[in-house]
mmCIF file as Biopython writes it, N, C-alpha, C and O atoms, coordinates in Angstrom:
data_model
#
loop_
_atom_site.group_PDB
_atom_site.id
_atom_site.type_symbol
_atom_site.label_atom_id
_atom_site.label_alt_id
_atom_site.label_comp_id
_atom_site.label_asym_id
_atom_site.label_entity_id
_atom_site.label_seq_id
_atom_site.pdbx_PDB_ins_code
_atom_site.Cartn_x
_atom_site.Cartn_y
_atom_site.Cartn_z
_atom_site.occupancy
_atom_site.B_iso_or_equiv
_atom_site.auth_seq_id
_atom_site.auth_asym_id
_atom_site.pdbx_PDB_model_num
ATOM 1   N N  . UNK A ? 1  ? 92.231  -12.778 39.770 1.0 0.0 1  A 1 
ATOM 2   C CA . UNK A ? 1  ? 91.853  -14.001 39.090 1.0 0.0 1  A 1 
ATOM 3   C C  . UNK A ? 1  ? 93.021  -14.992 39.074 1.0 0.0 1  A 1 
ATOM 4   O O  . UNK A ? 1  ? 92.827  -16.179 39.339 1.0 0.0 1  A 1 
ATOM 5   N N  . UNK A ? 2  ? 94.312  -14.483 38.746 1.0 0.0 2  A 1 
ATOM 6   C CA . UNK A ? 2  ? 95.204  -15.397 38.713 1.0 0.0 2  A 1 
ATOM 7   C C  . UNK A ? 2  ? 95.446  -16.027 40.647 1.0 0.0 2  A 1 
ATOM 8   O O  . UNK A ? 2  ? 95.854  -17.086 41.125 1.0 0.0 2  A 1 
ATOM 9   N N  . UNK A ? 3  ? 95.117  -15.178 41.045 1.0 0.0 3  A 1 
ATOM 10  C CA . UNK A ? 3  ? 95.315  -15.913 42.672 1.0 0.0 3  A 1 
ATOM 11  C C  . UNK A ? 3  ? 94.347  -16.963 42.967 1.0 0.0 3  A 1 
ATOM 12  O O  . UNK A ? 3  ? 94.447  -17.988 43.641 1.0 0.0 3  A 1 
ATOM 13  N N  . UNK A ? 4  ? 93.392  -16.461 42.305 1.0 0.0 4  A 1 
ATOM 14  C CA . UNK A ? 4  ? 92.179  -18.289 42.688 1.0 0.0 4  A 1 
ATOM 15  C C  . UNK A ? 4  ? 92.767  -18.987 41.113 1.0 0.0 4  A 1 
ATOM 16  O O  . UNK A ? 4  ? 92.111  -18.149 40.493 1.0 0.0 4  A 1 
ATOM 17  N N  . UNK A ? 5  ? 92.941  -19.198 40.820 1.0 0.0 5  A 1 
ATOM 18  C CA . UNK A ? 5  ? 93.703  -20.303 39.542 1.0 0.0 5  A 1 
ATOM 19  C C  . UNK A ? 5  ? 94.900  -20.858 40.172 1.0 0.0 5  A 1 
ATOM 20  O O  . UNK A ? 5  ? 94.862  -22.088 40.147 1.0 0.0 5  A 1 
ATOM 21  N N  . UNK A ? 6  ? 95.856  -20.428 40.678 1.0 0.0 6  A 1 
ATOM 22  C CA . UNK A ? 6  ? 96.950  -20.288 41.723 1.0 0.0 6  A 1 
ATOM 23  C C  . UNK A ? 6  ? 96.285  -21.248 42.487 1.0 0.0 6  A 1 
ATOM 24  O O  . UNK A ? 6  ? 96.336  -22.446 42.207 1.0 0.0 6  A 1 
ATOM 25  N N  . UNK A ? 7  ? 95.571  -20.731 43.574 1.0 0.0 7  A 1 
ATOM 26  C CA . UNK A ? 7  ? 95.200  -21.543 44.888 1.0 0.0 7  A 1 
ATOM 27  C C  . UNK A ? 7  ? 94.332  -22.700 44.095 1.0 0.0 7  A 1 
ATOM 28  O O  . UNK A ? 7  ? 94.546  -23.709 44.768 1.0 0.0 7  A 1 
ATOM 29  N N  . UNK A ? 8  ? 93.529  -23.039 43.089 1.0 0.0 8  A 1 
ATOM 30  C CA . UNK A ? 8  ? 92.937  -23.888 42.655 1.0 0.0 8  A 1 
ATOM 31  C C  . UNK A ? 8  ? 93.823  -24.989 42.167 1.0 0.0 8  A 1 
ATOM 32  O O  . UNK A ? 8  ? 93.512  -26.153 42.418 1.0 0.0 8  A 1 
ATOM 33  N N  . UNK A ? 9  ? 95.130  -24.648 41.345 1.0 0.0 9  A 1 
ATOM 34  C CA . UNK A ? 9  ? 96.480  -25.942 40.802 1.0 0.0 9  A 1 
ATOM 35  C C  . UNK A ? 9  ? 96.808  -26.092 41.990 1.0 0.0 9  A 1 
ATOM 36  O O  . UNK A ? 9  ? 96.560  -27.196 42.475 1.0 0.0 9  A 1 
ATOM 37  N N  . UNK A ? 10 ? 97.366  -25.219 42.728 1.0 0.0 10 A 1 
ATOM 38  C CA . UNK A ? 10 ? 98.029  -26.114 44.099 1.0 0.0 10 A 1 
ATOM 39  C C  . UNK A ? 10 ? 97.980  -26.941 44.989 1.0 0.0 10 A 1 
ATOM 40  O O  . UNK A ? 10 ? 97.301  -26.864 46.013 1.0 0.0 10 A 1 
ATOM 41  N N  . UNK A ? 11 ? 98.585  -27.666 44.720 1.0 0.0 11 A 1 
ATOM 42  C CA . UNK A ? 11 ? 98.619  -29.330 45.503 1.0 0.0 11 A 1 
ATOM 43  C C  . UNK A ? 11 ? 99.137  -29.504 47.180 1.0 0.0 11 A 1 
ATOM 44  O O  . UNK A ? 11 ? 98.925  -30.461 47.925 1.0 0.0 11 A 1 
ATOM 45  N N  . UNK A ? 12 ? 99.754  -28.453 47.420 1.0 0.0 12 A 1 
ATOM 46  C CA . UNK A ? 12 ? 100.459 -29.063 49.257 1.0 0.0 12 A 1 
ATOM 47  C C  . UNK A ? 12 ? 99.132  -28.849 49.611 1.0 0.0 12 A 1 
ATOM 48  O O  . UNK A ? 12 ? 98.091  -28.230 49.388 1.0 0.0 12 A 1 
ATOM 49  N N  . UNK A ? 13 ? 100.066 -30.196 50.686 1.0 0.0 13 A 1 
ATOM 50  C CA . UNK A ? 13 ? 98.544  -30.142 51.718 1.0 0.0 13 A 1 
ATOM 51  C C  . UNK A ? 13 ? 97.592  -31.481 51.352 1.0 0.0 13 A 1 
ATOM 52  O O  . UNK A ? 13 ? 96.782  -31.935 52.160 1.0 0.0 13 A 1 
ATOM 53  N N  . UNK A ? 14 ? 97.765  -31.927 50.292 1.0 0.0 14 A 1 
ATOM 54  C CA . UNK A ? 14 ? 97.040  -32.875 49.854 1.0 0.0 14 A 1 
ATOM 55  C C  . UNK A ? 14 ? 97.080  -33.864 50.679 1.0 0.0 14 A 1 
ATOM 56  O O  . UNK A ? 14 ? 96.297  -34.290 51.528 1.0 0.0 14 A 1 
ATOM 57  N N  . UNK A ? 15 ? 98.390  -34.256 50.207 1.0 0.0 15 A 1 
ATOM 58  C CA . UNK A ? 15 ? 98.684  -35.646 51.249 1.0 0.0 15 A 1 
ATOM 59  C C  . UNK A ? 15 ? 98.699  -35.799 52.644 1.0 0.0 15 A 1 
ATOM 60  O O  . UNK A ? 15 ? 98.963  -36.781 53.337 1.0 0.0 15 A 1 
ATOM 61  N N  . UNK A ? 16 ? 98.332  -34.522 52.964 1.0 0.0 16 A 1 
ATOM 62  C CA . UNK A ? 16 ? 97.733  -34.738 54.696 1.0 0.0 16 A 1 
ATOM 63  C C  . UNK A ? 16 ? 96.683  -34.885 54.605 1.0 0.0 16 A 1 
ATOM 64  O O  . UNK A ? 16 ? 96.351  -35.864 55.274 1.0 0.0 16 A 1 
ATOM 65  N N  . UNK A ? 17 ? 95.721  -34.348 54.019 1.0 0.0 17 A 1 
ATOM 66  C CA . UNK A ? 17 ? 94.510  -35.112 53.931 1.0 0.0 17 A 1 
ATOM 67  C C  . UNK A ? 17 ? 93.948  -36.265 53.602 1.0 0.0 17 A 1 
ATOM 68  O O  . UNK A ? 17 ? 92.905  -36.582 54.174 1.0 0.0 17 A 1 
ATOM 69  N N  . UNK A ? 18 ? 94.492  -37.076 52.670 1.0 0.0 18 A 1 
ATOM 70  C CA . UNK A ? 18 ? 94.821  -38.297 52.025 1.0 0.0 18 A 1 
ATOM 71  C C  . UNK A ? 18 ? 95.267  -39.396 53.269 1.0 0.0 18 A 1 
ATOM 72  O O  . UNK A ? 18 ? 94.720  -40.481 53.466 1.0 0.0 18 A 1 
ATOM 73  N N  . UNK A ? 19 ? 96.377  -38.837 54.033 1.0 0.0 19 A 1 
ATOM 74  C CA . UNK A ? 19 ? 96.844  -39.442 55.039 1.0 0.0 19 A 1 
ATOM 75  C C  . UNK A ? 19 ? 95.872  -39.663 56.523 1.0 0.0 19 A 1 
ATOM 76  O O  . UNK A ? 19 ? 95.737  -40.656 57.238 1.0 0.0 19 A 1 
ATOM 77  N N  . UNK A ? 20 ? 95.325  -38.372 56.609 1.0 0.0 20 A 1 
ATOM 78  C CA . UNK A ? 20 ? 94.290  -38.137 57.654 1.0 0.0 20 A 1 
ATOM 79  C C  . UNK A ? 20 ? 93.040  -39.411 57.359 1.0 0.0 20 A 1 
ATOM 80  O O  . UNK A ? 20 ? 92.853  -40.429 58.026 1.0 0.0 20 A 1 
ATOM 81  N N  . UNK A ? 21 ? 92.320  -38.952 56.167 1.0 0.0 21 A 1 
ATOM 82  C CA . UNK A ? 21 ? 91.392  -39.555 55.989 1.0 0.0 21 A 1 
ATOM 83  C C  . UNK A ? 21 ? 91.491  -41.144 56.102 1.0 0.0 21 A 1 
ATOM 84  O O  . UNK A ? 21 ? 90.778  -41.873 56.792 1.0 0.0 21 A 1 
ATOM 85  N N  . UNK A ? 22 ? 92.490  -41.490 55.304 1.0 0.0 22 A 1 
ATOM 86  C CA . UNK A ? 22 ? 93.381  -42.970 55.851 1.0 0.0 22 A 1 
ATOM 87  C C  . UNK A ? 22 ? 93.411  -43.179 57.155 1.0 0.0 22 A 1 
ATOM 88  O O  . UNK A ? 22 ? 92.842  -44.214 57.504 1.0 0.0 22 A 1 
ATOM 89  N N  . UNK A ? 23 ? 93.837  -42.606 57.905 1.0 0.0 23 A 1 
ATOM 90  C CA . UNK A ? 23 ? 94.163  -42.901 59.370 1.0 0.0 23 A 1 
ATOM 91  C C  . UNK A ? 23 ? 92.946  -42.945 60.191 1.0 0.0 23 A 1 
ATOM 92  O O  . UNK A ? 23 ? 92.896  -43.641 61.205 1.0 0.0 23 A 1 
ATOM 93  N N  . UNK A ? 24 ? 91.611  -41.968 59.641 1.0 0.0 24 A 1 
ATOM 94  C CA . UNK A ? 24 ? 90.907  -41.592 60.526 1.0 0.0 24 A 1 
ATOM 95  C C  . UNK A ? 24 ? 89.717  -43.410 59.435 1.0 0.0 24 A 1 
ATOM 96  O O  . UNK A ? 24 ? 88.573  -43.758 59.726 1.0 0.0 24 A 1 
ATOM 97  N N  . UNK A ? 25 ? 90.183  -43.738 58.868 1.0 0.0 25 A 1 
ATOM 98  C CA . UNK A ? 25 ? 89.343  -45.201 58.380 1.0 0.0 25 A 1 
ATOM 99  C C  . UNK A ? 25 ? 90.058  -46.257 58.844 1.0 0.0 25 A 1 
ATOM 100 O O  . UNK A ? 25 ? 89.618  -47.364 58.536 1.0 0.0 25 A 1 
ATOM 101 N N  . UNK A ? 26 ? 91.223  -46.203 59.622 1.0 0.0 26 A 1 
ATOM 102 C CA . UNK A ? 26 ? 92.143  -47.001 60.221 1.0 0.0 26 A 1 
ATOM 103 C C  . UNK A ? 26 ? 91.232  -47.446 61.292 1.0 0.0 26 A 1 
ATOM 104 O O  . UNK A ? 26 ? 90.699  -48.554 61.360 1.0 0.0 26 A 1 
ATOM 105 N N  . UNK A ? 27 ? 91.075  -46.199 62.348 1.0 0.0 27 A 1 
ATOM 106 C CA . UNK A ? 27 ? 90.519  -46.406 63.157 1.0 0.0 27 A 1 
ATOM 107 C C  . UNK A ? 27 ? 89.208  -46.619 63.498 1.0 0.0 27 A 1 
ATOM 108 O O  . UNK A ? 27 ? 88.689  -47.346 64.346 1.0 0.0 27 A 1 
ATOM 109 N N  . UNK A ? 28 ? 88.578  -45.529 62.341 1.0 0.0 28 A 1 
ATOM 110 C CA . UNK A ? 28 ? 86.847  -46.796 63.087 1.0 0.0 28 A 1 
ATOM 111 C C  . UNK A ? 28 ? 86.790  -47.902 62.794 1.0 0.0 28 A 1 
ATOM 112 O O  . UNK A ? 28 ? 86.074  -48.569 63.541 1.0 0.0 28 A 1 
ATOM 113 N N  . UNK A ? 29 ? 87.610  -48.826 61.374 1.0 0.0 29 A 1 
ATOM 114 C CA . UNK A ? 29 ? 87.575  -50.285 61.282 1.0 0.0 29 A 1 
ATOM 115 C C  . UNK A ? 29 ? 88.076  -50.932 62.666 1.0 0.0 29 A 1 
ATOM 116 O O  . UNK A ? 29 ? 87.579  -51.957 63.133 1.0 0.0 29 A 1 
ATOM 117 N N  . UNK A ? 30 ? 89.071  -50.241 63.235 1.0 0.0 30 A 1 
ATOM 118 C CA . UNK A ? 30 ? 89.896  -50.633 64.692 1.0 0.0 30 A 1 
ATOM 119 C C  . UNK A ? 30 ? 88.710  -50.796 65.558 1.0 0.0 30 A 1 
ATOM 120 O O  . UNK A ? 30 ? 88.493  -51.861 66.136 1.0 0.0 30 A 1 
ATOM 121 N N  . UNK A ? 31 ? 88.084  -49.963 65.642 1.0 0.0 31 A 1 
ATOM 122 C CA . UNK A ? 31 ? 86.562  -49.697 66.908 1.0 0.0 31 A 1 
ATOM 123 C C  . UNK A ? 31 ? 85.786  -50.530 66.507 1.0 0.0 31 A 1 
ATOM 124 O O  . UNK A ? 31 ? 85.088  -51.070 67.364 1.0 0.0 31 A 1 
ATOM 125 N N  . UNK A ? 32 ? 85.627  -50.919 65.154 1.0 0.0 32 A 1 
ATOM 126 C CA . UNK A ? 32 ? 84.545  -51.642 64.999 1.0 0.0 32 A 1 
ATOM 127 C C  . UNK A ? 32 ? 85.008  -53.287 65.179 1.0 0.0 32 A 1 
ATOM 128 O O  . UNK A ? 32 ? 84.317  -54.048 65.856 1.0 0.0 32 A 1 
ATOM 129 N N  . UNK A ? 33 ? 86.243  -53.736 64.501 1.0 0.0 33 A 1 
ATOM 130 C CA . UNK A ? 33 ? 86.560  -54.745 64.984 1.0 0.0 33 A 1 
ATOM 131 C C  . UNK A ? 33 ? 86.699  -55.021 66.714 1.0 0.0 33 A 1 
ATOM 132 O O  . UNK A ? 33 ? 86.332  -56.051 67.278 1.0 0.0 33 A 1 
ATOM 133 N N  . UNK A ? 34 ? 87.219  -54.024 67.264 1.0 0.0 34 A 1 
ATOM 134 C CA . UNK A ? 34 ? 87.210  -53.952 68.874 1.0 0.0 34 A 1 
ATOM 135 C C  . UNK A ? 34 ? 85.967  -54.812 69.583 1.0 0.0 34 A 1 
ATOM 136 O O  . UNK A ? 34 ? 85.849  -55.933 70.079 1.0 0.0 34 A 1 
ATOM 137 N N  . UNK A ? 35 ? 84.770  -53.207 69.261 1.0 0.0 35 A 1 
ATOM 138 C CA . UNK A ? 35 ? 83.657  -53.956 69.572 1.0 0.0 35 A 1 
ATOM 139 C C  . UNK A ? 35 ? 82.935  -55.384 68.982 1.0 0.0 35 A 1 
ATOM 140 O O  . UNK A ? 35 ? 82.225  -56.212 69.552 1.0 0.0 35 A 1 
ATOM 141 N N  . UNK A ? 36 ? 83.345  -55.313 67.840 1.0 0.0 36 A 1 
ATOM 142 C CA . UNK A ? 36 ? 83.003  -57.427 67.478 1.0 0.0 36 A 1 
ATOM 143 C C  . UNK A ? 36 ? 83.276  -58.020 68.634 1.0 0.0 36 A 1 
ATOM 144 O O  . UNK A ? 36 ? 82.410  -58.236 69.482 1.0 0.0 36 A 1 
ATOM 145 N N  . UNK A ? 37 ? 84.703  -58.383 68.784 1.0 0.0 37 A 1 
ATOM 146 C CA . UNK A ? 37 ? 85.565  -59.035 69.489 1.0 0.0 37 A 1 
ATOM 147 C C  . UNK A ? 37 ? 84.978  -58.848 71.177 1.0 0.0 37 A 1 
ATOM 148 O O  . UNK A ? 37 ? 85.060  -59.812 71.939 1.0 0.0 37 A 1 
ATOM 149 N N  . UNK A ? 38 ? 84.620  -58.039 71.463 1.0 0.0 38 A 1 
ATOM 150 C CA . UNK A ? 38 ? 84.792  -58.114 72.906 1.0 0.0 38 A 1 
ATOM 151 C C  . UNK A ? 38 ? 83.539  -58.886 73.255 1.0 0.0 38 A 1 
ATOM 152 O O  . UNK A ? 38 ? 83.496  -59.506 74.318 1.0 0.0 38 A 1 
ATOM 153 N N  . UNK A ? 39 ? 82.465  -58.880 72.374 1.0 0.0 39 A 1 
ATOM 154 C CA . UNK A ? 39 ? 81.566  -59.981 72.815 1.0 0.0 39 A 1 
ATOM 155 C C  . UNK A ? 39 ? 81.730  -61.221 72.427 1.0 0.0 39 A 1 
ATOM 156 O O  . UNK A ? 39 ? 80.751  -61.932 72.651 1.0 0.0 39 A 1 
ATOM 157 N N  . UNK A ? 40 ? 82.752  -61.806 71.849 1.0 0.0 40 A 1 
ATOM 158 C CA . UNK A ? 40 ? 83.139  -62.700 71.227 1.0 0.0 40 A 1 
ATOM 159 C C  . UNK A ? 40 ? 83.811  -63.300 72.821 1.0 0.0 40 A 1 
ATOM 160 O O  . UNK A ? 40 ? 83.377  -64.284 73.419 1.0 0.0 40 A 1 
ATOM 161 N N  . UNK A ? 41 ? 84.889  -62.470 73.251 1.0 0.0 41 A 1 
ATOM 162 C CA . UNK A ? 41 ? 85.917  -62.472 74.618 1.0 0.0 41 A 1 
ATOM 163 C C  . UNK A ? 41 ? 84.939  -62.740 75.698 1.0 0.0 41 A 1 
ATOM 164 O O  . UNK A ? 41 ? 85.191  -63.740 76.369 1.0 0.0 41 A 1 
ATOM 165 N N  . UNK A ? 42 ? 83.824  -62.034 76.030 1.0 0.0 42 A 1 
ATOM 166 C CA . UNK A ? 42 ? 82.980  -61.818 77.056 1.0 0.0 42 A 1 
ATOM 167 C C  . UNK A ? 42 ? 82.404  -63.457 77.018 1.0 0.0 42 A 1 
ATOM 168 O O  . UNK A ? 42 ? 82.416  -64.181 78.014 1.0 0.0 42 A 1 
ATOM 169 N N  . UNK A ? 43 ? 82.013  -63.786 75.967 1.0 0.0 43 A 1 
ATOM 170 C CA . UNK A ? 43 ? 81.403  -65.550 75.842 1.0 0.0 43 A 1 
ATOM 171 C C  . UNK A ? 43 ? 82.341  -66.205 76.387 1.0 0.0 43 A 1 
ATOM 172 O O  . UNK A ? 43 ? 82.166  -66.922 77.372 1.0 0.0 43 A 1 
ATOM 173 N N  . UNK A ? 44 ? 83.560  -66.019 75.747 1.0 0.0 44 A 1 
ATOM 174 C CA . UNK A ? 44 ? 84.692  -67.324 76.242 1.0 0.0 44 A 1 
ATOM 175 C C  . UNK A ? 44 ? 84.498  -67.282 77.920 1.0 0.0 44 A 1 
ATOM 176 O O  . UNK A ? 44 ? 83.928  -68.072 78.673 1.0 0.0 44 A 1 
ATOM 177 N N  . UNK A ? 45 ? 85.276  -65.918 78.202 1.0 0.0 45 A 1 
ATOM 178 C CA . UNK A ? 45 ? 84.947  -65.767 80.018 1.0 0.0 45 A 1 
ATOM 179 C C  . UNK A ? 45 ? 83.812  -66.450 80.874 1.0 0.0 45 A 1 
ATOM 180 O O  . UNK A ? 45 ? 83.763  -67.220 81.833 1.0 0.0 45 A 1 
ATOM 181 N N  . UNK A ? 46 ? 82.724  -65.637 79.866 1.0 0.0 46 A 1 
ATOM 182 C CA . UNK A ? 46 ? 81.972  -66.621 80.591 1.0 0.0 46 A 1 
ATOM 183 C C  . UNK A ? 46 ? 81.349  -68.197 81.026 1.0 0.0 46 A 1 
ATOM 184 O O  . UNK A ? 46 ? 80.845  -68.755 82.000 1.0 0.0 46 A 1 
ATOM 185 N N  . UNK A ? 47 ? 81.833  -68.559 79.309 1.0 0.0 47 A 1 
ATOM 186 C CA . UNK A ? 47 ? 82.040  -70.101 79.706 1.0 0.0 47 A 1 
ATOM 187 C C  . UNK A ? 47 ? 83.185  -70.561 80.452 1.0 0.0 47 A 1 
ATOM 188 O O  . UNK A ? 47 ? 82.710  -71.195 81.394 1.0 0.0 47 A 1 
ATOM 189 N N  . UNK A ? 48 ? 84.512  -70.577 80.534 1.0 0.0 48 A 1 
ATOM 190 C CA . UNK A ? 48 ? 85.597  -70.634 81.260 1.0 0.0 48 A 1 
ATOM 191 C C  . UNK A ? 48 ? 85.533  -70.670 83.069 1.0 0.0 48 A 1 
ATOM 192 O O  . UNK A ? 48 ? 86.088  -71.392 83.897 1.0 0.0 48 A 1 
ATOM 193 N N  . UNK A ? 49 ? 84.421  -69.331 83.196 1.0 0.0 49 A 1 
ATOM 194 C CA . UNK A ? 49 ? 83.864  -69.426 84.543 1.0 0.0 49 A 1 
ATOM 195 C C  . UNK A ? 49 ? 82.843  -70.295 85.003 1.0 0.0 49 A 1 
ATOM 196 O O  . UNK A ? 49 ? 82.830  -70.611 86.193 1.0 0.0 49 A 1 
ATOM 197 N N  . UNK A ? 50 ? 81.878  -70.776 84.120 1.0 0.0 50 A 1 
ATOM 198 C CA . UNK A ? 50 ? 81.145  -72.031 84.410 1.0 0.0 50 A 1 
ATOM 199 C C  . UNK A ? 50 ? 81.702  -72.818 84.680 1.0 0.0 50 A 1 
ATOM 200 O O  . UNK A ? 50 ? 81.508  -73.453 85.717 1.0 0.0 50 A 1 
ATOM 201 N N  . UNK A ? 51 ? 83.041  -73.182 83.428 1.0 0.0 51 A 1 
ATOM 202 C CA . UNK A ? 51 ? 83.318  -74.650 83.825 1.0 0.0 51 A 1 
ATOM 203 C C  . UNK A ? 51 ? 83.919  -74.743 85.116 1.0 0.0 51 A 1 
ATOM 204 O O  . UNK A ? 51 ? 83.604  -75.660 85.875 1.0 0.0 51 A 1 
ATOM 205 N N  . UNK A ? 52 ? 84.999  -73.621 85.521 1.0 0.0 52 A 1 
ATOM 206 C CA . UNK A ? 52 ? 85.997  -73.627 87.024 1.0 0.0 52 A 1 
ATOM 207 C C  . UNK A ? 52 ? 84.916  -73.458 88.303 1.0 0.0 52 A 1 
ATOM 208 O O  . UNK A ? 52 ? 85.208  -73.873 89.425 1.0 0.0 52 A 1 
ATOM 209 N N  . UNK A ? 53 ? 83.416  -72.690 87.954 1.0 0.0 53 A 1 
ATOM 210 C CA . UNK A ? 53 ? 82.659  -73.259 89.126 1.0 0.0 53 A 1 
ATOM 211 C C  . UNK A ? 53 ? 81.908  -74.751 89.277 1.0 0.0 53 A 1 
ATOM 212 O O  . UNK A ? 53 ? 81.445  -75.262 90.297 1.0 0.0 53 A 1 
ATOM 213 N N  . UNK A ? 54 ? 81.950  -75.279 87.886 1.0 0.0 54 A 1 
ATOM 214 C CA . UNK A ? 54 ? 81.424  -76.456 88.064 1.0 0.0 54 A 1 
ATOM 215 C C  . UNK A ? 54 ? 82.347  -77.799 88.554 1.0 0.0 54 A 1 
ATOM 216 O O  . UNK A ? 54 ? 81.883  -78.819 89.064 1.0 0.0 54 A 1 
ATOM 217 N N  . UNK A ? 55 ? 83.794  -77.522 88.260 1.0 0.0 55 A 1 
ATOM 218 C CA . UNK A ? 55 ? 84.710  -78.341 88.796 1.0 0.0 55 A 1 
ATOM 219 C C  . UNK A ? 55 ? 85.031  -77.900 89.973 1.0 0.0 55 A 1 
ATOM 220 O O  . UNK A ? 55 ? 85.416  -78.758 90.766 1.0 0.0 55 A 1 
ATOM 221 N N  . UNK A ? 56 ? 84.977  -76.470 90.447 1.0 0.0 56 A 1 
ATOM 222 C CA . UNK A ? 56 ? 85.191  -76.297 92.524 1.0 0.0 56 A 1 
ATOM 223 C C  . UNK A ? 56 ? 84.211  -76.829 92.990 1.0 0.0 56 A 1 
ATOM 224 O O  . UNK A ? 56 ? 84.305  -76.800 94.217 1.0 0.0 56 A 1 
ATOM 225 N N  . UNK A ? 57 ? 82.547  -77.709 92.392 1.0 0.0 57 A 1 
ATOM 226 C CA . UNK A ? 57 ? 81.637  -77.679 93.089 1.0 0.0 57 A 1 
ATOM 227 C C  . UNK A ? 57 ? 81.783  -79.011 93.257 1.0 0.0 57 A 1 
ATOM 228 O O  . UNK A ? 57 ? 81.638  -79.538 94.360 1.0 0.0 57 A 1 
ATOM 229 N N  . UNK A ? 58 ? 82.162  -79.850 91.887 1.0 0.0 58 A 1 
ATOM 230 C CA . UNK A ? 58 ? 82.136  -80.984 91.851 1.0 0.0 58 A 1 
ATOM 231 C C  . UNK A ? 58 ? 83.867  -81.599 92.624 1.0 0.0 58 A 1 
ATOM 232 O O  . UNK A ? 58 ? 83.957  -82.826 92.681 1.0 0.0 58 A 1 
ATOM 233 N N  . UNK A ? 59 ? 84.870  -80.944 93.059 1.0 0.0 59 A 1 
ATOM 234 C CA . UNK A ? 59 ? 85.978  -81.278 93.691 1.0 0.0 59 A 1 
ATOM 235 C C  . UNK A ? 59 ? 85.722  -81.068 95.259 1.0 0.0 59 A 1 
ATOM 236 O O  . UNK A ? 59 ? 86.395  -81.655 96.106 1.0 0.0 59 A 1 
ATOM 237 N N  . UNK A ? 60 ? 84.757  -80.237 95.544 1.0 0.0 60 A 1 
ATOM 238 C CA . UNK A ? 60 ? 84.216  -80.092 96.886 1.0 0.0 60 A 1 
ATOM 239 C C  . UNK A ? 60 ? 83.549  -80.859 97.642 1.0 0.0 60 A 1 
ATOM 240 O O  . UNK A ? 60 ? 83.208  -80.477 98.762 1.0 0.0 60 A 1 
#
């Protein structure tokens, strides 16, 4: 009995989990902002490429 009372107060170890769980919410906000952004990026490109074919067509 005193060994599960023991293992039940004891604290190491905590703060790797604490830290983990942190890190591992680091990163899906990271993925999720990622994926926002890249269709955000993908628009610009693709307007950027309109305009440089519409000025090679119209300089031609």
């Amino acid at each position: 009995m005193t060994f599960l009372r023991n293992f039940w107060k004891d604290e190491q170890g905590q703060d790797l989990i604490e830290y983990t769980l942190l890190m591992a919410f680091v990163a899906l906000a990271s993925a999720a902002l990622f994926l926002g952004a890249g269709g955000s990026i993908n628009k610009i490109w693709q307007i950027s490429n309109g305009q440089l074919a519409n000025a090679a067509t119209a300089a031609s």
